[in-house]
C-alpha positions as CSV (number, residue, x, y, z in Angstrom):
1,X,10.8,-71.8,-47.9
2,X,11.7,-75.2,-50.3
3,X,15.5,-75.4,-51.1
4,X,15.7,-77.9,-53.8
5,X,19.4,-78.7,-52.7
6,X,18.0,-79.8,-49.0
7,X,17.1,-82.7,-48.2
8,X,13.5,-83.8,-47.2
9,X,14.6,-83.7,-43.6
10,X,16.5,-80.6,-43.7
11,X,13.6,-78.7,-45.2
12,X,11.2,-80.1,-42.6
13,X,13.6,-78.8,-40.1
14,X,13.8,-75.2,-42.2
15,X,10.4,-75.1,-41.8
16,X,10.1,-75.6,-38.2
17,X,12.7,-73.2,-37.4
18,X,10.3,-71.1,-39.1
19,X,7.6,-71.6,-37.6
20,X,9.4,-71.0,-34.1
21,X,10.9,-67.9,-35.1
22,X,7.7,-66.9,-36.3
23,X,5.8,-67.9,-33.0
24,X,8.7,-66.4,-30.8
25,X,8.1,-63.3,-32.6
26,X,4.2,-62.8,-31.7
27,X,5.0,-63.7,-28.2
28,X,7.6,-61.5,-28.2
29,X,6.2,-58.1,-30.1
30,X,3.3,-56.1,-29.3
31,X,3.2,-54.3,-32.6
32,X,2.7,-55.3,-36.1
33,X,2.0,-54.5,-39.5
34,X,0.0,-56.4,-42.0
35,X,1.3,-55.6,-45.7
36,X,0.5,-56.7,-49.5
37,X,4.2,-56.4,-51.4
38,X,2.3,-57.0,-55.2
39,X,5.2,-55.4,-57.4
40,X,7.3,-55.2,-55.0
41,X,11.0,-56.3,-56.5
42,X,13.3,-58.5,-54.4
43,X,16.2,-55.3,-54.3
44,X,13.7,-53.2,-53.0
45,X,12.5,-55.7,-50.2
46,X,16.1,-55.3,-49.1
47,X,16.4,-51.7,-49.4
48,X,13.5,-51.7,-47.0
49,X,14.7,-54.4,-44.6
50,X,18.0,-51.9,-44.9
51,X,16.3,-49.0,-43.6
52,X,14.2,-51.2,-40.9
53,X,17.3,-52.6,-39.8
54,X,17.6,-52.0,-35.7
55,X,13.9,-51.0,-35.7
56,X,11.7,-53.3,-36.5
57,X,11.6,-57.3,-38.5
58,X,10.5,-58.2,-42.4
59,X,8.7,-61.3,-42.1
60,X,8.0,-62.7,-45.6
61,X,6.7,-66.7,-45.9
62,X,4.7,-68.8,-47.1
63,X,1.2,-68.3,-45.6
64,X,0.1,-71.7,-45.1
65,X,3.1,-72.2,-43.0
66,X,2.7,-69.4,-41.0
67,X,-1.2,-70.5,-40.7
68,X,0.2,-73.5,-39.4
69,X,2.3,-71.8,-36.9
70,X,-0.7,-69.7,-35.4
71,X,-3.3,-72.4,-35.0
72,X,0.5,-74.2,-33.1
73,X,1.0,-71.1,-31.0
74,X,-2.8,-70.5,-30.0
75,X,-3.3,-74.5,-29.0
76,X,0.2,-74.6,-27.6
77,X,0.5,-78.7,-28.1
78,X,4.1,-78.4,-26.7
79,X,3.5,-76.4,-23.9
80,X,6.2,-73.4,-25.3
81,X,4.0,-70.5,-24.9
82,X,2.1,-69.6,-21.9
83,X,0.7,-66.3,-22.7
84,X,-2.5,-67.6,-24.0
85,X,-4.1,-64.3,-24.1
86,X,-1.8,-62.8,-26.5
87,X,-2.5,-66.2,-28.6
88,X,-6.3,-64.5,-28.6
89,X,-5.6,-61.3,-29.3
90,X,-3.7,-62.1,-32.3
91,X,-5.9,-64.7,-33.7
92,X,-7.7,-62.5,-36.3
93,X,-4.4,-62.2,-38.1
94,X,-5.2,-65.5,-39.0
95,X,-7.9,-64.8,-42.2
96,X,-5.6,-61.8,-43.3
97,X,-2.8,-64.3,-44.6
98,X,-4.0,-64.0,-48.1
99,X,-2.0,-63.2,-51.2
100,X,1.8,-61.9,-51.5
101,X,1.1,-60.5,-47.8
102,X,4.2,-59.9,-44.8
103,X,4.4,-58.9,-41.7
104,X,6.8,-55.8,-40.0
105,X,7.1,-56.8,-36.1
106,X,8.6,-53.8,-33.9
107,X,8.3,-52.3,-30.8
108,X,8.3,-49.2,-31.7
109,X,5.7,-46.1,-32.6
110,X,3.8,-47.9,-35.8
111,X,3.7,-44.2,-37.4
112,X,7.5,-44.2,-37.5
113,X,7.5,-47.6,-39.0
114,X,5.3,-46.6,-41.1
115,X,7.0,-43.1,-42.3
116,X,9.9,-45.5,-43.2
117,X,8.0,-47.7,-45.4
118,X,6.3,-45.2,-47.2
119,X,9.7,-43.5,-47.8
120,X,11.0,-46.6,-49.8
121,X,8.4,-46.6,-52.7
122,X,10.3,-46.8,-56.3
123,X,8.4,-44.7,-58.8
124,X,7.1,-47.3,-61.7
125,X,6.3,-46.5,-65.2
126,X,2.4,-47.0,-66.2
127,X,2.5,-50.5,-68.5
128,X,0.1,-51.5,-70.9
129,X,-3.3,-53.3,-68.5
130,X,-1.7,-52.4,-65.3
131,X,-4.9,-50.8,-63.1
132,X,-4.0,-47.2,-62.2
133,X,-4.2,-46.6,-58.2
134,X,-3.9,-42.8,-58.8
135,X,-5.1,-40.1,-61.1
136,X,-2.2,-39.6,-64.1
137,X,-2.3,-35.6,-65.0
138,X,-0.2,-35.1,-67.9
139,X,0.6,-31.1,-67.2
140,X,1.0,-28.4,-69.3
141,X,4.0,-27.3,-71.1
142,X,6.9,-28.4,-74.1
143,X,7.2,-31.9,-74.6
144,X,10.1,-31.5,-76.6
145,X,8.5,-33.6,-79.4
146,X,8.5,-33.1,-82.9
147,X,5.4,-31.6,-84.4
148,X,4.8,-35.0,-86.5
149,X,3.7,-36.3,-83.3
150,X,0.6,-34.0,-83.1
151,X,-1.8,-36.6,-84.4
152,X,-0.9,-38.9,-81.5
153,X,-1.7,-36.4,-78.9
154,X,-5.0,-35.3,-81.1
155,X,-5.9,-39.1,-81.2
156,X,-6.0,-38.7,-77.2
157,X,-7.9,-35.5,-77.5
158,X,-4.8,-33.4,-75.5
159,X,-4.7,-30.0,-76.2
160,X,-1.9,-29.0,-78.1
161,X,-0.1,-26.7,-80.7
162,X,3.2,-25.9,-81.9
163,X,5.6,-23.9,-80.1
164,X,9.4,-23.2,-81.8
165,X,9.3,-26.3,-83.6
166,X,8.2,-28.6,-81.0
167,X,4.8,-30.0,-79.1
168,X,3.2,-27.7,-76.4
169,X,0.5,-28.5,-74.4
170,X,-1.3,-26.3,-73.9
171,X,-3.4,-27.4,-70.4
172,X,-3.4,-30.1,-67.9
173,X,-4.6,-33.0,-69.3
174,X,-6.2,-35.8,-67.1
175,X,-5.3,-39.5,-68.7
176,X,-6.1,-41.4,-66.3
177,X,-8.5,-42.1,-63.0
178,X,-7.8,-44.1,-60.2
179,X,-9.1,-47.7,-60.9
180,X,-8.8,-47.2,-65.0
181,X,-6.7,-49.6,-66.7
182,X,-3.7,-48.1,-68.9
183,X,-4.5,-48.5,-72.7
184,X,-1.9,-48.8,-75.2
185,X,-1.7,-45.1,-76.3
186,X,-1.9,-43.9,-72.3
187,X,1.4,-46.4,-72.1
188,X,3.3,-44.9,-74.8
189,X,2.5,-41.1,-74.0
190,X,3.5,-41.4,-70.7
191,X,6.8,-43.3,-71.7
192,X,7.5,-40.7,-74.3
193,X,6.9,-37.8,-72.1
194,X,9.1,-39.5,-69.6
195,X,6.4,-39.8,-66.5
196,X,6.3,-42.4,-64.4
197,X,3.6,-42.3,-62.3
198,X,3.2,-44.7,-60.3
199,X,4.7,-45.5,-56.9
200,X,5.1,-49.1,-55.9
201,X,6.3,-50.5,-52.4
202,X,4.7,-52.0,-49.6
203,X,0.9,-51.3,-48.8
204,X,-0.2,-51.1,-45.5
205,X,-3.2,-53.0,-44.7
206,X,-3.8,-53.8,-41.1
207,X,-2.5,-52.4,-38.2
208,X,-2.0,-54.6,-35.0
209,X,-1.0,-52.9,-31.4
210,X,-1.4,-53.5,-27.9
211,X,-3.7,-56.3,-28.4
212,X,-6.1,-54.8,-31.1
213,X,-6.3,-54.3,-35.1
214,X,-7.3,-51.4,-36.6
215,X,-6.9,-49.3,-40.3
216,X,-3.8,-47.5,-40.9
217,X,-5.5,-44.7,-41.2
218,X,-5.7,-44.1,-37.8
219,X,-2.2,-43.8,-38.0
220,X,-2.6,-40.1,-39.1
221,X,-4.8,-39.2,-36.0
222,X,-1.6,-37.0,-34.0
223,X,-2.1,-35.9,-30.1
224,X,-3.4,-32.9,-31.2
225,X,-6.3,-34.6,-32.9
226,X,-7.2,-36.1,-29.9
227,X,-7.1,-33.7,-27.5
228,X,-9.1,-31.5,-29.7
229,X,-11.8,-34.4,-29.7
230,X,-11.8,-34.6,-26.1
231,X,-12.5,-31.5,-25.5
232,X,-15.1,-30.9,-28.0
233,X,-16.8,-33.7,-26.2
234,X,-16.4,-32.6,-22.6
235,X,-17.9,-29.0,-24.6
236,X,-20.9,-31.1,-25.8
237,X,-21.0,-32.7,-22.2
238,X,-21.1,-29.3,-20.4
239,X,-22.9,-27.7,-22.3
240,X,-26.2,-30.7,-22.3
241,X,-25.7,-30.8,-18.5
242,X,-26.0,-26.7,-18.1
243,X,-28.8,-27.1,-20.0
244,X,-31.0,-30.2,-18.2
245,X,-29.3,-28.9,-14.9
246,X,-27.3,-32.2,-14.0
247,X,-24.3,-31.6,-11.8
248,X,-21.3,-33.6,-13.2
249,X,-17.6,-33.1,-13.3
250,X,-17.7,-31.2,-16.7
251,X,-20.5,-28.9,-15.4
252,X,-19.0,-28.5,-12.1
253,X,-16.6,-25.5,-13.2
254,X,-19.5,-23.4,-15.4
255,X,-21.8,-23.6,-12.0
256,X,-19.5,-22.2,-9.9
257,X,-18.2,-19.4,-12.4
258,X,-22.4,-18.9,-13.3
259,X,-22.6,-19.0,-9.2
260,X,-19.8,-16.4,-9.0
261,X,-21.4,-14.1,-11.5
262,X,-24.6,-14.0,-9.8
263,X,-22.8,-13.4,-6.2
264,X,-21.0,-10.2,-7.8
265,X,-24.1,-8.9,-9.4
266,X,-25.6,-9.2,-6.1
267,X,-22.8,-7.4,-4.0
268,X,-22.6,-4.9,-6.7
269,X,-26.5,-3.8,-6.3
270,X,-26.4,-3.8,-2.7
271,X,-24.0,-2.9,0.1
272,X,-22.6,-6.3,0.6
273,X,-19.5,-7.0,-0.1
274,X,-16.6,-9.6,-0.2
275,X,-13.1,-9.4,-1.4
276,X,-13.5,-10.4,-5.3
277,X,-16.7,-8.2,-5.3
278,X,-15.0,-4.9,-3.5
279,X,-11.9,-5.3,-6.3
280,X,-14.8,-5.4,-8.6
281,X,-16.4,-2.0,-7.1
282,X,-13.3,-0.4,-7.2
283,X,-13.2,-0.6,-10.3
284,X,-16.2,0.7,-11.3
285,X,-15.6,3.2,-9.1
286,X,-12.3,4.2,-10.9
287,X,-12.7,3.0,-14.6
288,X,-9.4,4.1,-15.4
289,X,-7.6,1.2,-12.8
290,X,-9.0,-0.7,-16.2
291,X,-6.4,1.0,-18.2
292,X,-3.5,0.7,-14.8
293,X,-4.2,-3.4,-14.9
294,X,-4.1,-4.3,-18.3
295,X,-0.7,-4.9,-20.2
296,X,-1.4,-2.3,-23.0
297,X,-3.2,0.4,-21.1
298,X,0.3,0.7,-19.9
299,X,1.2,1.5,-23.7
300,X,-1.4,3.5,-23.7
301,X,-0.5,5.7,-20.8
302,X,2.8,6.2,-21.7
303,X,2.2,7.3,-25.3
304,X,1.0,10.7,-24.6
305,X,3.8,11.6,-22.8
306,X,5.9,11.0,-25.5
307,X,4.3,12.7,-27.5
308,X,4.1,15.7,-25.3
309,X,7.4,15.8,-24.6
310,X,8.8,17.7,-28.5
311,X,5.9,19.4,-28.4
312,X,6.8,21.1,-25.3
313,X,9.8,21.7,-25.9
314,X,9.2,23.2,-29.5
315,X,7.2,25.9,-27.7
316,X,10.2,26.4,-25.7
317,X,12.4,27.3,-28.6
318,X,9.9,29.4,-30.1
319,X,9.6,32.1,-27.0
320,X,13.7,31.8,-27.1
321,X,13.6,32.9,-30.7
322,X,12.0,35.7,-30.1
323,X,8.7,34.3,-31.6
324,X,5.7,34.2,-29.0
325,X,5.1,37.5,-28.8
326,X,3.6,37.9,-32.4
327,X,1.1,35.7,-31.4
């Protein structure tokens, strides 16, 4: 936040209108996103403001001034913010201003912002003590290196042999697991084969919305997820209540289609009847209304007759021709 060309007084006052924009913009949006932006470069911080542009707001500061500007916010010396609830709810961002750490402010879905941001990673090449954050395959095929290059790739222990005058390897080779740090020789193989493997940008680490934080990952939970959960729990609910015999809404429906069963067993051993059960006698009276009321017994009942129909008229032909009386 320092400009060396300001004076004392005008960086005091730079860092006040800081710390108001920054207050204005926790009173003012209910969603946020807590991110680390280690080797992140400064062109594509701006490529990512670029695309967030309209949509949602990069803060990037120092983070003792922005501590400064929560502990303001939540005891409100000045008497500019009134919602002290939100001043709460927001508190715990507090201990998560650690590091090279920002924060996206939007009001819209978090999962869109989020799409966006993972979207803008730059791929990276894999440099000599950097820690791996995935696993590096090196796959199959020509390198399109010369063949006095086999005892660099036999020094790693890859698989290789010599195709038309060049390097093949010959499988996938895995150089590197997440959390390993990159050696020398995994550095210059993966620069010489022209990999880069790594993706840098900005990492999601905490989630704020409505009033609560939570992991990203719940980000990937969709509608569908949800609804599927709900009902597998009203299931488990139903199905516990059928068996103690408690009466609750998500038993309610399987007692009265139980209750229903047992009514039209009844009417069908005796002479009692009512209108579900007499459509029921019917039939099993008729069995083939079975085939009239379903959809494909329709099908069914119409195939025949096209079949029959050549058939009958190939006998036709044949006592024209002359032909049924020889048989």
């Amino acid at each position: 936040m320092a400009d060396k060309g300001l004076s004392k007084a005008d960086r005091q006052k730079k860092k006040l209108g800081f710390m108001t924009e920054f207050q204005n913009r926790l009173e003012t949006y209910p969603n946020l996103l807590v991110v680390h932006a280690d080797n992140v470069a400064s062109s594509q911080m701006q490529q990512i403001r670029k695309a967030l542009r309209g949509r949602a707001v990069v803060n990037m500061g120092k983070n003792t001034l922005m501590k400064r500007a929560m502990t303001d916010y939540k005891e409100n010396k000045d008497g500019k913010w009134n919602n002290k609830e939100n001043a709460e709810k927001v508190w715990p961002l507090y201990d998560l201003l650690k590091g090279n750490v920002g924060l996206i402010f939007t009001k819209e879905p978090l999962a869109d912002i989020r799409d966006v941001i993972e979207s803008n990673k730059v791929g990276a090449p894999a440099r000599q003590g950097a820690i791996s954050p995935v696993r590096v395959v090196v796959p199959a095929g020509n390198t399109g290196q010369e063949p006095t290059k086999t005892s660099f790739f036999q020094a790693l222990n890859i698989p290789t042999r010599i195709t038309r005058g060049t390097v093949e390897i010959t499988t996938d080779y895995l150089l590197l697991e997440p959390g390993q740090k990159v050696g020398g020789s995994e550095a210059v193989l993966l620069q010489m084969l022209g990999i880069m493997p790594f993706a840098y940008g900005l990492k999601i680490e905490q989630v704020y919305e409505n009033g609560a934080f939570y992991a990203p990952a719940v980000l990937d939970i969709k509608e569908e997820d949800l609804l599927a959960k709900i009902q597998e729990g009203i299931n488990d609910v139903a199905g516990l209540s059928l068996a103690t015999g408690l009466v609750n809404e998500a038993s309610v429906p399987h007692h009265v289609a139980n209750a229903l069963k047992s009514l039209l067993s009844l009417s069908v051993a005796t002479d009692y009847n009512f209108p579900e059960s007499e459509e029921l006698k019917g039939y099993l009276a008729d069995p083939s209304k079975f085939a009239v009321a379903a959809p494909t017994g329709a099908t069914t009942q119409e195939a025949p007759k096209a079949v029959a129909a050549p058939v009958e008229e190939e006998e036709e032909s044949e006592e024209e021709m002359g032909f049924g009386g020889l048989f």
